[in-house]
N, C-alpha and C positions, 0 to 999 in steps of 0.2 A: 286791203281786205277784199274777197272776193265776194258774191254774188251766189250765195249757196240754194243747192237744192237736189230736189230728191225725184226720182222718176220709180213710180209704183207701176210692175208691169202685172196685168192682173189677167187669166183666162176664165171665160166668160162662158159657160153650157150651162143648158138645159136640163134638173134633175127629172127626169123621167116618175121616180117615184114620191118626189113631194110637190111634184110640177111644179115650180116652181125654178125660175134665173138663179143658178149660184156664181160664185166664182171662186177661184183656186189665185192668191197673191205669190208669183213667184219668185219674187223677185223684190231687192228694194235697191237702186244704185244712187250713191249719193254725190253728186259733182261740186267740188270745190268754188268754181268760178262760171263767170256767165250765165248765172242762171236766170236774168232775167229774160221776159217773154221774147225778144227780136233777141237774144242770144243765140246758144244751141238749145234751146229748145226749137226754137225757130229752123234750124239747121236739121234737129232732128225730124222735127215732122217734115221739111221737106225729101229727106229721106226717106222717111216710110210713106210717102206719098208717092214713089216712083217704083214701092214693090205691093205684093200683096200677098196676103197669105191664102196657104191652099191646104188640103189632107192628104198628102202623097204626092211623090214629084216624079216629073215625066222625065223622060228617058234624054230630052235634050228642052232644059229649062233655060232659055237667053235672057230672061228679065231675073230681077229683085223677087226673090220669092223666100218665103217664110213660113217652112213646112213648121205649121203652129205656134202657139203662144211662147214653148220653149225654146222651140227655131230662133223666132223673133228676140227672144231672149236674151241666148247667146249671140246671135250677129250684135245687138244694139251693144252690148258691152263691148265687144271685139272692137268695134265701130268708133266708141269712146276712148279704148285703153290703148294708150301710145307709150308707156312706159310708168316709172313710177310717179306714183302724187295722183292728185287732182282726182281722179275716178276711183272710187270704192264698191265694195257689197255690204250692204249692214242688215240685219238683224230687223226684221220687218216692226215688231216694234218699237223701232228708232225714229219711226217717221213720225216728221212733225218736233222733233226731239234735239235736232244735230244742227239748231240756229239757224237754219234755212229759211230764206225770205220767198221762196216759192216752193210748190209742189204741186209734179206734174203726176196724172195719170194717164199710161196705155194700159186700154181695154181691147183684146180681142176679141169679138164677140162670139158666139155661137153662130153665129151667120159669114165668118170668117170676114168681117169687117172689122175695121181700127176707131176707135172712141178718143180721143183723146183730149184730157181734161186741165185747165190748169185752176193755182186754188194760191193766193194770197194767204202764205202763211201767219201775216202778220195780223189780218183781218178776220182771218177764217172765212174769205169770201170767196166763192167760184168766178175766176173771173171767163172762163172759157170752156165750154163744153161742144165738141162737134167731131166731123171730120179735119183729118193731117191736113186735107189740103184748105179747109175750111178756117184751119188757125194759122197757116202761112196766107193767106188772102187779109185777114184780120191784123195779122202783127208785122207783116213785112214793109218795111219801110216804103213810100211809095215814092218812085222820082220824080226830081224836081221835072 
């Protein structure tokens, strides 16, 4: 039995007319296996910790870049899907729903920075809120 869980990619702006922080959930990808914390999520954030996102791309971009939250979007699944199984899209009300023992969130922010949360399904506990590189620093195994 695998290790399930769910990765909620959410974009993150500033409503101008209620002032007010919204965000737009666009995403829900639900992974079969590995999902615990030094799994791929751990693989993931060190991924998005070696790109970043921007609003329009230059004319010769050499790094990881992630022209916005959708950008971001599609690379992470591309990133995940290697054939069939294992990686899905579900129905954003799923989450929390599909027996998953973690759930993660990516937040891009309004300030084109990455939020990345994790949350103990089984607790309802946050066990992680920061920066990518801030939760591989935290969950990567350290050598002996």
């Amino acid at each position: 039995m695998g290790t399930r869980s769910t990765y909620r990619i959410i974009e993150q702006y500033f409503n101008s007319e209620s002032k007010q922080v919204e965000g737009n959930e666009l995403a829900l990808v639900y992974v079969q296996y590995d999902g615990y914390p030094d799994g791929h999520p751990l693989e993931t954030a060190e991924w998005l910790s070696t790109g970043y996102v921007v609003n329009g791309l230059g004319l010769k971009d050499e790094t990881l870049v992630f022209n916005g939250a959708g950008c971001l979007t599609a690379q992470l699944i591309a990133k995940m899907k290697d054939g069939a199984g294992n990686v899905y899209v579900y129905p954003m009300k799923s989450r929390g729903n599909c027996s998953e023992d973690f759930l993660y969130d990516i937040i891009v922010k309004s300030d084109r920075t990455i939020e990345y949360v994790a949350y103990n399904n089984y607790t309802g506990k946050e066990m992680f809120r920061g920066t990518t590189k801030e939760y591989v620093n935290q969950f990567k195994p350290k050598e002996a």
